[in-house]
C-alpha positions in Angstrom: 0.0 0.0 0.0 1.4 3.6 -1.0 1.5 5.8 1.9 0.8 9.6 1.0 2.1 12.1 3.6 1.1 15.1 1.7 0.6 18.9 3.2 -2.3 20.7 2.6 -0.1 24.0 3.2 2.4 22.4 0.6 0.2 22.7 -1.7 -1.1 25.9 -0.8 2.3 27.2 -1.5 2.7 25.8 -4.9 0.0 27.0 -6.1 1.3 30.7 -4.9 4.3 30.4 -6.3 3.1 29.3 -9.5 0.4 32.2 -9.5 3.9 34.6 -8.7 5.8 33.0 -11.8 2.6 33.6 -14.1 2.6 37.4 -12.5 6.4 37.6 -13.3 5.6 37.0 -17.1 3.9 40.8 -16.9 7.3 42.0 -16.9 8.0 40.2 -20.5 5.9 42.1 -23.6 3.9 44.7 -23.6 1.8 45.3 -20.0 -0.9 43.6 -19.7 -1.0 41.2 -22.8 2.0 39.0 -21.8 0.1 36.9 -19.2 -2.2 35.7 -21.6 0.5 34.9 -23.9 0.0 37.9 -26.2 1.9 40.9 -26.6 5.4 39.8 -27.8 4.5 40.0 -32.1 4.4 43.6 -31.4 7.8 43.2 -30.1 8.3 42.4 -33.8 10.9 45.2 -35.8 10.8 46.5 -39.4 13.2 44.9 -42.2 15.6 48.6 -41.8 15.4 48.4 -38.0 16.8 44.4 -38.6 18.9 45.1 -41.5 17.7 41.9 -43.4 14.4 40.6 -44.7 15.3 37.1 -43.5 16.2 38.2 -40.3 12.6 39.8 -39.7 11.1 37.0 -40.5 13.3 34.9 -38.1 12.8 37.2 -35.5 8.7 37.8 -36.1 8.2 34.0 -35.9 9.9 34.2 -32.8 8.0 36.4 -31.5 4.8 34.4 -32.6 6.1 30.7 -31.4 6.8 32.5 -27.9 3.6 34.3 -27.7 1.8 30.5 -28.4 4.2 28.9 -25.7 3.7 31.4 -23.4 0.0 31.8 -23.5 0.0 27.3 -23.3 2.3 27.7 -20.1 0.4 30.5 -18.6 -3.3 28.4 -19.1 -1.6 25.2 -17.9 0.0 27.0 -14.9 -3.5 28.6 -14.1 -5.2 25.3 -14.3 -2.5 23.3 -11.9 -2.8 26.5 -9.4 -6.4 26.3 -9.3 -6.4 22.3 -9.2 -3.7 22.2 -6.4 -5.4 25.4 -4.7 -8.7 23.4 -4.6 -7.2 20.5 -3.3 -5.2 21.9 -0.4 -8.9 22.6 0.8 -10.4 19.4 -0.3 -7.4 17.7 2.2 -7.7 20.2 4.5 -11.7 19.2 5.1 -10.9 15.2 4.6 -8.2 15.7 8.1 -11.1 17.7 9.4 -13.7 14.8 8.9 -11.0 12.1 9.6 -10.2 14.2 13.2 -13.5 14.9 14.1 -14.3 10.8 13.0 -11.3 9.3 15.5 -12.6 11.9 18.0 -16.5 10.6 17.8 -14.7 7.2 17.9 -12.6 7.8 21.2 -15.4 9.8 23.3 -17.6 7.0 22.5 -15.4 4.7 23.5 -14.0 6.3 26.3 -15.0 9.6 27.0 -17.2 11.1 29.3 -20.8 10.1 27.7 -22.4 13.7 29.1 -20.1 15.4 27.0 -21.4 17.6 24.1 -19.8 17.2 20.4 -19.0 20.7 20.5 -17.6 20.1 24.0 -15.5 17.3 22.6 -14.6 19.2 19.5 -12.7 22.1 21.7 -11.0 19.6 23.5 -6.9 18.0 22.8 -6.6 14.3 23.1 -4.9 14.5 26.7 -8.5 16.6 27.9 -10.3 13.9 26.4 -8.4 11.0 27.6 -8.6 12.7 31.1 -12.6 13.1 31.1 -12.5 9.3 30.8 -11.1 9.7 34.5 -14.3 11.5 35.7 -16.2 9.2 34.1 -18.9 6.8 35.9 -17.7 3.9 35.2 -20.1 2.0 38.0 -22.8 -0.5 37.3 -24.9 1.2 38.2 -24.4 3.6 35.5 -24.3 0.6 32.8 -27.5 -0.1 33.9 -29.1 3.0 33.2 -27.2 3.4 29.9 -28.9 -0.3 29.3 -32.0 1.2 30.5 -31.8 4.0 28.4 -31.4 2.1 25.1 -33.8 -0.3 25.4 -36.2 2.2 26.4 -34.8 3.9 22.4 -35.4 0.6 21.4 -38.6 0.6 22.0 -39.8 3.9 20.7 -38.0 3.0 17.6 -40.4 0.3 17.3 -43.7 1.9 18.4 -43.1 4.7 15.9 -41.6 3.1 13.0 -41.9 6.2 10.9 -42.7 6.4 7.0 -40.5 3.5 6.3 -42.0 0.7 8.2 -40.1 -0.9 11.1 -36.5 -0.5 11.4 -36.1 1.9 8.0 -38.3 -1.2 6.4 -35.7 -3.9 7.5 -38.2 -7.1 7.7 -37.8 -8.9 11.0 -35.6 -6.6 12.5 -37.9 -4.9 14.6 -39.1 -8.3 15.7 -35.6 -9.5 16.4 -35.0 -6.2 18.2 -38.1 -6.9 20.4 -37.3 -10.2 21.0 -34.2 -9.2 23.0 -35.9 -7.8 25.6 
């Protein structure tokens, strides 16, 4: 399996500093025009000013090849900015969702069952893992937990909702009243 260790931030900053190298090509051509590529076949000079017809025309298809290369490198560097730009933030929300996931996990496992998920959410691991401690962890508090789901149980099957029993699962609710 390939491991990926890849920084949202990373690729925050490529995506700057290719936006920086597309605003550097403003200082080549004419203002304005060189960032789309354009600008540099009015760079182009007069057969007198070159001193040779041959020469001119060198020079002049130059001047059009770079405009074309430039204009390519400019739309493919705007398109991997925008493509690494959005998915910085697409990473940036999947470690969100992935944190806030192993965080449900852990105070469900562990943590203190009173506590909020915006209470858990403001909280490091070490506060969590330390809520465990004031935790009850007595029987008799299993017993009401117990007492509390099957008493969810229950309304789940008195008022099955639009979907039958269970979300329409057949024998479920059965099963499910069976284990009381």
């Amino acid at each position: 399996m390939t491991e990926l260790n890849l920084d949202p931030q990373a690729l925050v900053d490529a995506a700057r500093g290719i936006d920086a190298v597309i605003g550097e090509l403003g200082e080549l051509g004419t203002a304005g025009t060189s960032q789309a590529g354009r600008g540099f076949s009015q760079l182009s000079l007069s057969g007198l000013q070159v001193g040779h017809t041959e020469l001119k025309d060198a020079f002049d298809e130059f001047c059009d090849r770079w405009s074309w290369g430039v204009r390519a490198l400019v739309q493919d560097g705007q398109r991997l900015s925008e493509a690494l730009a959005l998915n910085a933030g697409t990473m940036h929300d999947l470690d969100e969702y992935v944190a806030a996931s192993f965080r449900g996990v852990a105070v469900d496992l562990v943590g203190d069952p009173r506590l909020s998920d915006e209470a858990a959410e403001s909280m490091t691991w070490g506060q969590l893992a330390d809520s465990a401690d004031d935790a009850d962890w007595s029987s008799d508090s299993f017993s009401a937990a117990y007492d509390e789901s099957s008493d969810t149980w229950q309304d789940v099957i008195d008022d099955p909702g639009p979907l039958g029993p269970l979300g329409g699962v057949p024998g479920l609710a059965t099963l499910a009243a069976g284990d009381r």
